[in-house]
C-alpha positions as CSV (number, residue, x, y, z in Angstrom):
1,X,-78.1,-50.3,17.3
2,X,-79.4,-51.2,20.6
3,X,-82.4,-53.0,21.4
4,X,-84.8,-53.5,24.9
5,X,-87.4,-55.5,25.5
6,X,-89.5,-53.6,27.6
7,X,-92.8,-54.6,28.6
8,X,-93.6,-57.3,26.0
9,X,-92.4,-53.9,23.4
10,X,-89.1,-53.4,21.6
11,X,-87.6,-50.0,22.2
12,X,-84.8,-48.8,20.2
13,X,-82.1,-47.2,22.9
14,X,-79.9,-44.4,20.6
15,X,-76.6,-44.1,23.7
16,X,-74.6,-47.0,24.9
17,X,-75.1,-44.5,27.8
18,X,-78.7,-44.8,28.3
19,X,-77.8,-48.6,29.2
20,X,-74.9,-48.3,31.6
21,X,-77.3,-45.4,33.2
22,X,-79.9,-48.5,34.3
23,X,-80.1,-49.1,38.3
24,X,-79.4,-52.5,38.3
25,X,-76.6,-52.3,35.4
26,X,-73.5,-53.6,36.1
27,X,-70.0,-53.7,33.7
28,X,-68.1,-55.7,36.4
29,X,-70.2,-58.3,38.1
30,X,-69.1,-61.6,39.1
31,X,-71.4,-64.2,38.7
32,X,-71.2,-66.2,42.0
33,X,-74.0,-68.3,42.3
34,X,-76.2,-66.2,40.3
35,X,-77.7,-67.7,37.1
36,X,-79.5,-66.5,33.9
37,X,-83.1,-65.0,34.7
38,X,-83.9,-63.2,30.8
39,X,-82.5,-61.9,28.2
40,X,-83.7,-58.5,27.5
41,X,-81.9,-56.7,25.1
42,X,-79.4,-56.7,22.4
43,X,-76.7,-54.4,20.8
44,X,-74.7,-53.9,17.7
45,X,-72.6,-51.0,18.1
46,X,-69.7,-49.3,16.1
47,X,-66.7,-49.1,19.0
48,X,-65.7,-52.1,20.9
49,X,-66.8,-52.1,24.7
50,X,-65.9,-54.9,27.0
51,X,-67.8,-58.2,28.5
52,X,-69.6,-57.6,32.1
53,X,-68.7,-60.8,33.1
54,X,-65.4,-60.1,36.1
55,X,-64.3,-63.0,34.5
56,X,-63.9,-62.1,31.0
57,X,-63.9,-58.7,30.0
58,X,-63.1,-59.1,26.3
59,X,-63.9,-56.0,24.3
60,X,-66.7,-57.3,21.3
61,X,-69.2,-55.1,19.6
62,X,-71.7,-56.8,19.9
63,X,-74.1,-59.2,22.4
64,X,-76.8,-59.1,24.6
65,X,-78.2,-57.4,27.8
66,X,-79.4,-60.4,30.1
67,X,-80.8,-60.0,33.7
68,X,-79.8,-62.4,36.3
69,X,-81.5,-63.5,39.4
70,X,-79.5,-61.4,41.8
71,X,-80.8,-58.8,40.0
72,X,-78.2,-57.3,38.4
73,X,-78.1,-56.6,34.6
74,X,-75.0,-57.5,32.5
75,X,-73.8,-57.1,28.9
76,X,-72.4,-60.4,27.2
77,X,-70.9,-61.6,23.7
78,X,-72.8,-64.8,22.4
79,X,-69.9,-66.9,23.3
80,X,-69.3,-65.9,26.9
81,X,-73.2,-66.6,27.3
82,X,-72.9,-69.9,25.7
83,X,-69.8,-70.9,27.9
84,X,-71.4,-69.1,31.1
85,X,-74.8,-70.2,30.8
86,X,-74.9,-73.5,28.4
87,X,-77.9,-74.0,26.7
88,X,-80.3,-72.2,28.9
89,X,-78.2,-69.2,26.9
90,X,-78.6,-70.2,23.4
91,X,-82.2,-71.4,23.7
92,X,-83.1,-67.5,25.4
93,X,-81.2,-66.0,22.8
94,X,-83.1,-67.6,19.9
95,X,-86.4,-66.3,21.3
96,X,-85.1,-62.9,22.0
97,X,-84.1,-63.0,18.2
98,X,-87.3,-64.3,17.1
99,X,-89.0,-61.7,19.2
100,X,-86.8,-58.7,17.8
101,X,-87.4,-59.7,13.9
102,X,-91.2,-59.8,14.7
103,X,-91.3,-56.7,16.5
104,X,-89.2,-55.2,13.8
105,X,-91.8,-56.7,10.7
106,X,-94.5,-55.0,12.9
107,X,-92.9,-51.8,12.8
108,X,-92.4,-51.9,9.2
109,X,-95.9,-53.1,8.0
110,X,-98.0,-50.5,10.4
111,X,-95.8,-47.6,8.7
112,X,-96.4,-49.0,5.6
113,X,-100.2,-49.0,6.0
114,X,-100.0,-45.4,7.1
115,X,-99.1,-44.7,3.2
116,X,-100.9,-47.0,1.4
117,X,-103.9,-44.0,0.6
118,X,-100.8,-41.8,-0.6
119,X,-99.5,-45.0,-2.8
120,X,-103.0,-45.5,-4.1
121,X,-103.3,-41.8,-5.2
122,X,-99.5,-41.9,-6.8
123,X,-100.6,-44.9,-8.6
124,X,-104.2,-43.4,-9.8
125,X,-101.9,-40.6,-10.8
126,X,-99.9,-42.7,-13.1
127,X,-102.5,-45.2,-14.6
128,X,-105.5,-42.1,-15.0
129,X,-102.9,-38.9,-16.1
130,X,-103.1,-37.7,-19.1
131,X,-101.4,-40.4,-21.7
132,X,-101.2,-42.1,-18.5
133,X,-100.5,-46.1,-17.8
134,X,-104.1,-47.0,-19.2
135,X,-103.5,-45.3,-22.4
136,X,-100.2,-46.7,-22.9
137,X,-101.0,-49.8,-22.3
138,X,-103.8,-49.7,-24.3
139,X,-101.8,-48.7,-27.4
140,X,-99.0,-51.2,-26.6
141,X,-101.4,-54.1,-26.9
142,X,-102.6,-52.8,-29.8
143,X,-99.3,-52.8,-31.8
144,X,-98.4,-56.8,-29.9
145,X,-102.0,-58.3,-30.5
146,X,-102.7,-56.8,-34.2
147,X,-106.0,-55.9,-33.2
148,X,-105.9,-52.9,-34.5
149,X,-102.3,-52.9,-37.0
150,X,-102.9,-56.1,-38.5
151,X,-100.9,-59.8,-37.7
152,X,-98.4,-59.1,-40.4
153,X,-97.0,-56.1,-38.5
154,X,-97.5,-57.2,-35.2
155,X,-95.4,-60.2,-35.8
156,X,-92.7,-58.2,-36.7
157,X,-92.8,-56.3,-33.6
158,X,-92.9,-59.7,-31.9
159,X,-89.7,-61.0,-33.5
160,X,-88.0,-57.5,-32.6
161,X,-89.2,-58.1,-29.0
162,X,-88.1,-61.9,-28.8
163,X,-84.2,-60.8,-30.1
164,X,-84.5,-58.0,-27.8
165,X,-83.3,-56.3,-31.5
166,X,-84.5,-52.5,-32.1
167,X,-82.5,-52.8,-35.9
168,X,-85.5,-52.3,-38.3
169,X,-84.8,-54.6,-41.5
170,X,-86.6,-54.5,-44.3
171,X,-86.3,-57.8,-47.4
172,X,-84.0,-56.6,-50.8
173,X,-83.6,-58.4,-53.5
174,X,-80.5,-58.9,-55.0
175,X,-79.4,-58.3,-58.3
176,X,-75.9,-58.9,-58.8
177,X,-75.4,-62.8,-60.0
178,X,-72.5,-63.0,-58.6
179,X,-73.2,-61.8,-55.2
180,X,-76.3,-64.7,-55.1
181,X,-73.6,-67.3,-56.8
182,X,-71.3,-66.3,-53.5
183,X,-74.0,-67.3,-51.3
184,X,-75.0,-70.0,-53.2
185,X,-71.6,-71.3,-52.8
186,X,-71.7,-70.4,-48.9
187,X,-75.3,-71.5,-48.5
188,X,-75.6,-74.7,-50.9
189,X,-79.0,-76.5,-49.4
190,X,-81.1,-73.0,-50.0
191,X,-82.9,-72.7,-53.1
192,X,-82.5,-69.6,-55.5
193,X,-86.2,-67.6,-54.2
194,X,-83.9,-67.6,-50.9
195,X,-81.0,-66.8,-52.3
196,X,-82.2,-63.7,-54.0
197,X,-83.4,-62.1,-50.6
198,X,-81.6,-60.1,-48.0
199,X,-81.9,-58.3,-44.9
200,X,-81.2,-54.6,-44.9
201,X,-81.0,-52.3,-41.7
202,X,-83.0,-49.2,-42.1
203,X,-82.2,-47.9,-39.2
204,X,-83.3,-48.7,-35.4
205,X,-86.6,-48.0,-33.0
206,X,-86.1,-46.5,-30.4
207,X,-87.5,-47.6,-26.6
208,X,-88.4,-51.1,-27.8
209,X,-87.6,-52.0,-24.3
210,X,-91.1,-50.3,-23.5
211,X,-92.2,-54.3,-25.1
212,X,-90.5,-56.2,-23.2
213,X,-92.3,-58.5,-20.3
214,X,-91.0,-57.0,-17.6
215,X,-91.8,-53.6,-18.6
216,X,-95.4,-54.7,-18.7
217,X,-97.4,-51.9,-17.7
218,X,-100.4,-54.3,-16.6
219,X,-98.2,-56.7,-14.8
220,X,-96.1,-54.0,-13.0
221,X,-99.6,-52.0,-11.9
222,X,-102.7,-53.9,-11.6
223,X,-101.0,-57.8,-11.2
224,X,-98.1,-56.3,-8.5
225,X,-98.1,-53.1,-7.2
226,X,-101.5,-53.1,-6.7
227,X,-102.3,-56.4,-5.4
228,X,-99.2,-55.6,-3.0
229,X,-100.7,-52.0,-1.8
230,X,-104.2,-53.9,-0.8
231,X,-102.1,-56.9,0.8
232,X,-100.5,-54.2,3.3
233,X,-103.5,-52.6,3.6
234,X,-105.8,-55.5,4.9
235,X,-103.1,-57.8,6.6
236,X,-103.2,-58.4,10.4
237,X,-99.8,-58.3,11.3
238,X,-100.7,-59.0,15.2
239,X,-101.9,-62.6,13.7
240,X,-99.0,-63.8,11.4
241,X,-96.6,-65.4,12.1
242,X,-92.6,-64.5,11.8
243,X,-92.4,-66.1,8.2
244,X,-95.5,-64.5,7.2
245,X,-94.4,-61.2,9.0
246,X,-91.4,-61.4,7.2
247,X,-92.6,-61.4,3.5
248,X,-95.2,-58.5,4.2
249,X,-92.4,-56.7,5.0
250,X,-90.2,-57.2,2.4
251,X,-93.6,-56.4,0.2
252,X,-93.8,-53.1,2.2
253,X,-90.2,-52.1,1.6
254,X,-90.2,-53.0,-2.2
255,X,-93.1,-51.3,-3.2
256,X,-91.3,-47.5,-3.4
257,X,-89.0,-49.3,-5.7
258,X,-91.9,-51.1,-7.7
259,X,-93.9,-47.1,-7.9
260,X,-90.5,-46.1,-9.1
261,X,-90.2,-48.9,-11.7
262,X,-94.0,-48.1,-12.8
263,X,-92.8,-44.6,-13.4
264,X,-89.9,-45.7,-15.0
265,X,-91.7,-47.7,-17.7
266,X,-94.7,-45.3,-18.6
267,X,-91.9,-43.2,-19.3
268,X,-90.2,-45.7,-21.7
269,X,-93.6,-46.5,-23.2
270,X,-94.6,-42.5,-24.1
271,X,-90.9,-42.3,-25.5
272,X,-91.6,-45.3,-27.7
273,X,-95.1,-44.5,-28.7
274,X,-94.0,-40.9,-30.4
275,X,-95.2,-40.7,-33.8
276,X,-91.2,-39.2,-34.9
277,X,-90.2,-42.9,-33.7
278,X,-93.2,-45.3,-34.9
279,X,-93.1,-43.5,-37.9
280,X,-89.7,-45.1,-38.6
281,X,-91.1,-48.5,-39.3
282,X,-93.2,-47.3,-42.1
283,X,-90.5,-48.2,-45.0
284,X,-91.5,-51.9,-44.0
285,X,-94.4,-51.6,-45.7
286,X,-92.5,-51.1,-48.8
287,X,-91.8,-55.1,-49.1
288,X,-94.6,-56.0,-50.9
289,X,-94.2,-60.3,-49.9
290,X,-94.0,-59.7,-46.0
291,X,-97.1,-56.8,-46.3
292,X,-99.9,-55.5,-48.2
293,X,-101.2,-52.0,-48.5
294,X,-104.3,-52.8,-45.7
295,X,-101.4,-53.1,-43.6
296,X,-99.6,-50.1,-44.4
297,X,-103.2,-48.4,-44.2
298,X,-103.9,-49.9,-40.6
299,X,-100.8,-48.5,-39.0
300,X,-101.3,-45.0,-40.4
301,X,-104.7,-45.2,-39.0
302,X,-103.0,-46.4,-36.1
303,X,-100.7,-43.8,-36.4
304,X,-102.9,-41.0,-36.8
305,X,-105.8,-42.0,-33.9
306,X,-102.9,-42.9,-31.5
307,X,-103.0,-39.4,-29.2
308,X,-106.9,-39.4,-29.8
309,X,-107.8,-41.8,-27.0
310,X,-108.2,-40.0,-24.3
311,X,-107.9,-41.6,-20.2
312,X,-110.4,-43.7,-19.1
313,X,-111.5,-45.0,-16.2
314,X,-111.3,-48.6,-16.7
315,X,-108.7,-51.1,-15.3
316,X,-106.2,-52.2,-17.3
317,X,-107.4,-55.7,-17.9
């Protein structure tokens, strides 16, 4: 890469050639009495080429394009400018830095806000489809909340999500004395009603991921994605300054990945929500202490009225 400042602009030069072209280049000047005027341009290139400097010569890839007070132009590693030019070197190289990242974030953030309109209608397209982002959403707060399924069941879903554990167990009670007198004898301190209960695996739900917090379709639309969409959208970057300029554009260059992450976990969250896999937790209901039958009754219901809702037009909030 090869950069010019040009006119208060930075210009990205493709040829080595387009440099060495330049009326007042040189690539074998001796200093003399001539001293540092600027530095105007820097380079990062894949084949070694050598120092300017008559002096020096050593092959680098890369340094800097400065413009002396002769006249001439020169390319120079850091640490012939450094030993050639002292600090006058280091302090002009800094700001030429400091100038190329800005211009850099500015390029960056004004192409970003040339797609924020085709961002916003990707994301309408995933929040307002057809058992779209809304309608997930809506159904997976349903099944963590219990407003609809009842506490009981919800809290089981909770526990699955807090061990990250997609086994579905249901309670059996154990009728062989001398399995309980074996845990007895392993489990002293517990009392028989504990003794007589197990956990059996009934098999495992599938997509449980689509719970987890950072699958959050709420979080990863309205809270990020869109938030970060308006941010690029109404930001100045002709007013900010380098840090500022610098996490705008990290913003703008993470937000395909966040679009791809959205589409990733509406896609987990419709595998998840299929009735063949919900259905799987319906044996549950068969342990009588942990549920009762309004439960069982609530997530049928559930169940059943699932793929009735149809898109709306409300947020996700």
């Amino acid at each position: 890469m090869i950069f010019i400042r040009d006119n208060g602009e930075l210009k990205n030069i493709v040829r080595w050639e387009d440099i060495i072209e330049r009326a007042n280049f040189k690539d074998n000047h001796n200093l003399a009495n001539a001293s540092l005027s600027d530095i105007i341009g820097y380079y990062e290139l894949p084949t070694m080429i050598r120092c300017g400097l008559s002096s020096c010569h050593t092959e680098h890839k890369k340094g800097y394009l400065v413009s002396l007070n002769d006249g001439c132009e020169i390319n120079i590693g850091h640490t012939c400018g450094s030993n050639a030019f002292d600090v006058e070197f280091e302090k002009l190289s800094k700001e030429f830095q400091n100038f190329r990242q800005i211009e850099e974030c500015k390029v960056t953030i004004n192409k970003a806000k040339t797609k924020t309109a085709q961002w916003d209608r990707d994301l309408n397209r995933i929040l307002d489809g057809k058992r779209g982002a809304k309608w997930a959403s809506r159904q997976l707060k349903a099944l963590v909340t219990g407003s609809i399924i009842g506490k009981a069941t919800a809290n089981y879903l909770n526990l699955m999500v807090k061990h990250r554990n997609a086994k579905i167990e249901i309670n059996e009670e154990l009728t062989d004395k001398w399995e309980i007198a074996q845990r007895k004898e392993a489990n002293p301190r517990m009392h028989f009603d504990e003794l007589k209960w197990t956990k059996k695996s009934i098999g495992y739900l599938d997509h449980i991921e689509a719970l987890f917090p950072e699958n959050d379709l709420q979080h990863l639309l309205i809270k990020r994605t869109q938030k970060n969409i308006r941010l690029i959208e109404e930001c100045d970057p002709y007013r900010m300054s380098l840090a500022q300029l610098t996490l705008i554009r990290k913003t703008a260059n993470d937000i395909p990945k966040d679009m791809e992450n959205c589409d990733l976990a509406l896609i987990k969250a419709k595998q998840f929500l299929s009735h063949s896999n919900l259905k799987k937790l319906l044996p549950i209901f068969d342990d009588q202490v942990q549920f009762n039958h309004i439960d069982k009754s609530d997530f049928e219901n559930f169940l059943k009225n699932m793929y009735k809702s149809s898109p709306k037009k409300s947020t996700l909030a």
